[in-house]
Each structure stands twice: as C-alpha cells, then as structure tokens.
N, C-alpha and C positions, 0 to 999 in steps of 0.2 A: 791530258792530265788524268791519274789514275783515282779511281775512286777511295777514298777513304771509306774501310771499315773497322767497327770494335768491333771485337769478340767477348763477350761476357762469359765463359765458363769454366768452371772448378775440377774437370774431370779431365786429364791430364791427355787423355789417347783421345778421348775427341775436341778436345783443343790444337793440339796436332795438327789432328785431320783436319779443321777446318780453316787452320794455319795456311799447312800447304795445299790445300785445293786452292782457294781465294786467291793464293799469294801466284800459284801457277799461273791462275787467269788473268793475270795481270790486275788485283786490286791488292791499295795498299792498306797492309793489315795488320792490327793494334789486336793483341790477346792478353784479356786481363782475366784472374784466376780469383776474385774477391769481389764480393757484392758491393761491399763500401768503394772499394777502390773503383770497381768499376763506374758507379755513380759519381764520384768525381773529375774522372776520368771522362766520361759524357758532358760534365755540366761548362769543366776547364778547356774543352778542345772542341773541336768542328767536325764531323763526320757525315759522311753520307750517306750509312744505313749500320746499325747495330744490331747484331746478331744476338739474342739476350735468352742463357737460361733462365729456368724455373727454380731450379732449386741449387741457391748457391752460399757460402757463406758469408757471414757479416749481416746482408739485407739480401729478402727475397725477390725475385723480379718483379713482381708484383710490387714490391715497395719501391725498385728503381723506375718500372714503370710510371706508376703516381707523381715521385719525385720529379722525374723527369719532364710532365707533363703541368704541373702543377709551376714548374719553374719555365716555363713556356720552351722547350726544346720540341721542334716540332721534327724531328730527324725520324725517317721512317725505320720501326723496329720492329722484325723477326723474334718470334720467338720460339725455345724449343720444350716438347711438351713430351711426355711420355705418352705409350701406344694405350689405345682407349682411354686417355683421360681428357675426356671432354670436358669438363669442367673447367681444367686449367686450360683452354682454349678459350669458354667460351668468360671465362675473369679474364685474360690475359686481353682478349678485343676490347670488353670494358674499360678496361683498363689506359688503352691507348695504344694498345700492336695494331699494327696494320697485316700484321701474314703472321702466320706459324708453320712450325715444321716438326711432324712426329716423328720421334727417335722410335726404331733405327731407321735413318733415311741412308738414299745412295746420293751419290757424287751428283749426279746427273741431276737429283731433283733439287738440291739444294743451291745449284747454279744458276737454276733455271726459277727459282725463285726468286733470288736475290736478283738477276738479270729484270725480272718481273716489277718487281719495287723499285729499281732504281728508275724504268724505264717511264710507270707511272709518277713519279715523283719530280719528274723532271719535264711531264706532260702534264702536271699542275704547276706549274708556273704559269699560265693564265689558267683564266677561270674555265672550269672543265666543262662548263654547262654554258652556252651562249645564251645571254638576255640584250635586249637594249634599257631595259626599263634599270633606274637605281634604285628605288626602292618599291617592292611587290607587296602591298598589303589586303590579307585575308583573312575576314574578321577580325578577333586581338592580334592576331602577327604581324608584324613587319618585318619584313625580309629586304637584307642588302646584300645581295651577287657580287658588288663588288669589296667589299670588304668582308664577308662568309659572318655576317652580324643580326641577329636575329632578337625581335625586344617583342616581349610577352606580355600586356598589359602596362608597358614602361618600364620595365624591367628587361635587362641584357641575358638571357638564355644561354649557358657555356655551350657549347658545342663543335665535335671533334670537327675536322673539315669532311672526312665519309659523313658522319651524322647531317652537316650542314648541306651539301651535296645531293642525298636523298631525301630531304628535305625539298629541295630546289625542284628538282623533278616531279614530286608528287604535285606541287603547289601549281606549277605549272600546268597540270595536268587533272583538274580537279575533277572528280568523279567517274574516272578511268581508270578502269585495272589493269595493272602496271606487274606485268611478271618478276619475279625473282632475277628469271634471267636476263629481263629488260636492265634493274638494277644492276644485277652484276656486271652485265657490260658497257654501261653506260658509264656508272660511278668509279667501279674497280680498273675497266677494262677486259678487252676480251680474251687478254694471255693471260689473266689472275687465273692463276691457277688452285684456290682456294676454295671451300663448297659453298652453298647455299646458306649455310647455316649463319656464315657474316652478315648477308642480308637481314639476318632475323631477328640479331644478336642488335643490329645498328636501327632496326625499326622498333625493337623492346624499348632498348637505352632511349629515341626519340619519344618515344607517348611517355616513358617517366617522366621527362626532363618539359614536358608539354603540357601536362595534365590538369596544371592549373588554368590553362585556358578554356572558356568555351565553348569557342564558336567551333573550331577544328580538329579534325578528329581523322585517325588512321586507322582504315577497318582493314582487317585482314580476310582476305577470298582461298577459303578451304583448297590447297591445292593448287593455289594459283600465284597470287601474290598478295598486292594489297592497292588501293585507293584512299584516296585522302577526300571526304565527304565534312559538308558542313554542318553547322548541327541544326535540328527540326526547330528546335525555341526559336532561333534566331529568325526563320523565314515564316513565325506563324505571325497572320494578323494581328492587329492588336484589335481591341473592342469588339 
C-alpha cells in the first residue's frame, strides 16, 4: 500500500512539481492550495506525512502546525522554508515539524527526505530507546518509556515524542557527555538528513518546558553536546 501524502502549498509550479515527483514515486498524493482548507483537510483524513508551507493563504503553517498538534495529530510534517531563513526553521521545529526543506530544493533531496521521515516514523512504532524499567525517576522527574509521559513535581510535562526521546537518553545517561551527533543518530536516525541545529532547537524547548524543576538540569558542553547533571542543593548535607 502506497503512502499517503498532503501537500499544503499556494504556489501553483511548485505544487506541480511536488505533485508529480511524489506521485511518480509511487506515493499517493493530496495537493491542497489554502491554509484553512488544508488544516481541515489534515484534521478530516489520515496521512502519512504532510508536506506544509510557510507561507500560505487563509492560516499560516505555523498556525496549522499548532492546530495540528494541539488537536493531537501526530503525522510526521515537512516543512518548506525560504533560503536563509532560519528563523522560520527554527519556529517551525517548535512548532511540531519534524524536518524541513529550503526552497529552491532538487528532486533528489526532497525524496530523499520524505523517504527519511517516513522510514523513522514507522521505526517509532516501538519505543525507539530500549528500557526494562516503567517508570525512571530522577529527582522531581518521572519518566514513563512506555507511554512517552513525563510528571514534573505532579504535574504532566507536554512533550513532543523527539523532546521525550532526548530526554530518555540523557536521563539514562546522567552526567555523561552526550554529542550532538550521539543525539542525532540515536533520536533522529542516521539517514536524518537534517543539521545540528534540531538537536539544539529540541534541548532549548526541553529546559523551558523543565525549568520549574529542581533537582535536573541540562548543561550544555562548548562544542560538544550536553549532559544532564543534578543539582548541587540537592546532594548537599543537611546540618
């Protein structure tokens, strides 16, 4: 059976083009030309990965993103970004994309992307990180592997499944420095063809979403990666 994809874009010649690439590769492919439309179009139907501009009419991908994510659609989604705009890269991972692709791209990388995400999407279906334990607690954390469920003091922590995932590893790992590129291959995989900068983007978003806690902490190593260290209050004597 052929993959289901939408195409979210308003731009007539590269709607086209990513019509008939997709569709030569043998994926089946939905192009829709309206931000609203397309968000309904996501939330009404089943897909295997959504191809989503930035800049479209009605709502911008950024708001389908949200929407999207917000309405628990967890379909893995591309998105396309203009050349040097890192910004809209690095809102659009916030956001809940899992990859992007700067315009102008060729044929070849944009197969080889979408080939990429489906192939990790479908290699999350069990848990990507091997534990025995159900539930990993460290300091205020609790950590559950097998539900991707994380409680902060008693309270439930949102958290994307990459977010949860580098998470998992660090925790596992604690006071060991842990490369970028240890991350990206472990969490992403080693055909992500996507830069550094996701790891960075997904360890930011982790200490916001964290910060109310104490005991745990993500340091970042100049050049290297980061470690997840506990905090000095917690192991000082008392009296």
């Amino acid at each position: 059976m052929s993959h289901k994809v939408l195409v979210i874009e308003d731009e007539p010649t590269l709607a086209r083009l990513l019509s008939y690439n997709l569709t030569q590769e043998g994926y089946d492919t939905t192009v829709i030309d309206h931000g609203a439309t397309g968000l309904q179009t996501a939330l009404q139907r089943t897909f295997d990965l959504i191809i989503l501009d930035i800049m479209l009419p009605g709502l911008n991908g950024f708001e389908i993103l949200t929407r999207l994510r917000q309405n628990g659609v967890k379909t893995p989604i591309i998105i396309l970004t203009a050349r040097n705009a890192e910004e809209e890269v690095v809102q659009g991972l916030k956001h809940g994309a899992d990859d992007y692709i700067t315009k102008p791209f060729g044929v070849a990388e944009l197969l080889a992307r979408v080939s990429a995400v489906l192939r990790r999407t479908q290699q999350d279906d069990s848990v990507p990180i091997e534990t025995s334990e159900k539930v990993i607690t460290v300091g205020d954390l609790s950590i559950y592997p097998e539900k991707y469920e994380v409680i902060l003091n008693g309270e439930t922590v949102p958290l994307r499944p990459k977010e949860f995932e580098v998470l998992l590893y660090l925790v596992q790992r604690p006071g060991m420095v842990i490369t970028r590129d240890d991350l990206m291959n472990v969490v992403w995989g080693f055909d992500y063809i996507g830069g550094q900068r996701t790891v960075d983007v997904h360890v930011s978003s982790l200490r916001k979403k964290l910060e109310l806690g104490q005991s745990v902490q993500i340091e970042s190593i100049r050049g290297v990666g980061y470690k997840l260290v506990m905090s000095k209050k917690l192991v000082t004597p008392k009296g």
